[in-house]
N, C-alpha and C positions, 0 to 999 in steps of 0.2 A: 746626965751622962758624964763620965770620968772623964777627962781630960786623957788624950793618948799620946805619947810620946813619941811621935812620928813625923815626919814634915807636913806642911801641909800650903800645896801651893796656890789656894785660893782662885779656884775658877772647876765648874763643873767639866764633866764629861763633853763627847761630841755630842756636837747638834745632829739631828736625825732627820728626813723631810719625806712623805710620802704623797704617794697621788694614787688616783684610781683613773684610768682611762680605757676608752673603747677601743681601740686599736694602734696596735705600733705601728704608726702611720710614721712617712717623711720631717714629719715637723717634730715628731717624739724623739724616735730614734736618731737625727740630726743632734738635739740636743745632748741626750745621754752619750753619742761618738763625742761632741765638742767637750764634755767634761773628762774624758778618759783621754782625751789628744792633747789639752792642757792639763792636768795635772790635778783639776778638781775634785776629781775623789778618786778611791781607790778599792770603793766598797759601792756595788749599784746591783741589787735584786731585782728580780721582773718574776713576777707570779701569777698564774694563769688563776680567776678567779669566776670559771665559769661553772657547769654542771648544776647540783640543786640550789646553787646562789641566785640564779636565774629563771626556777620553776618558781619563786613566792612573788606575788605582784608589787613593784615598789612601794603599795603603800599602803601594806602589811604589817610594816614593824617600821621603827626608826630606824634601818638600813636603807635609805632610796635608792641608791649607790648599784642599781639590780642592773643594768643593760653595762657596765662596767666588764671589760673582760680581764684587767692586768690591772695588778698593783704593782706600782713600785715603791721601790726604798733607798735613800743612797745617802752616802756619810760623806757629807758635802765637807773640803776644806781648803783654807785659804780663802781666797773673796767670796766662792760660790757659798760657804759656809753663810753668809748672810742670806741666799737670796730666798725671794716669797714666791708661791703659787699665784697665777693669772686667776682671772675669775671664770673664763670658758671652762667649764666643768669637764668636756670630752677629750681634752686634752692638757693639762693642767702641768706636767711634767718639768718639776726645773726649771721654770720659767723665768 
């Protein structure tokens, strides 16, 4: 590849973080208000991932992920920008 003659400030794009959970229950949406009240991101989707994701039996394909009703996505930044997923899979959100 050529060499471009542009700056280049050495560090990738944002970091990205996703989950799949059964319901915006208290302990989800607690989280996702506590990062928009400090300043954690400023970018957070919620996506309904019900209808025929829901008729194949989890384990049918390598999607298990089936009694899942919402995905989320959020551009985490500042410290949140580091953090990991818990391991309870029905709630997993920004944790």
């Amino acid at each position: 590849m050529a060499p471009q003659n542009t700056r280049h400030d050495g560090h990738g794009g944002p970091n990205f973080r996703s989950a799949l959970v059964e319901h915006l229950d208290d302990r989800t949406t607690g989280v996702i208000s506590r990062m928009f009240d400090e300043g954690e991101t400023g970018c957070f989707q919620v996506r309904s991932v019900c209808g025929a994701v829901n008729d194949t039996p989890a384990d049918a394909t390598a999607y298990a992920h089936r009694t899942r009703n919402f995905s989320l996505a959020v551009v985490p930044r500042g410290s949140a920008a580091e953090f990991t997923t818990g391991t309870n899979s029905t709630s997993t959100a920004c944790t």
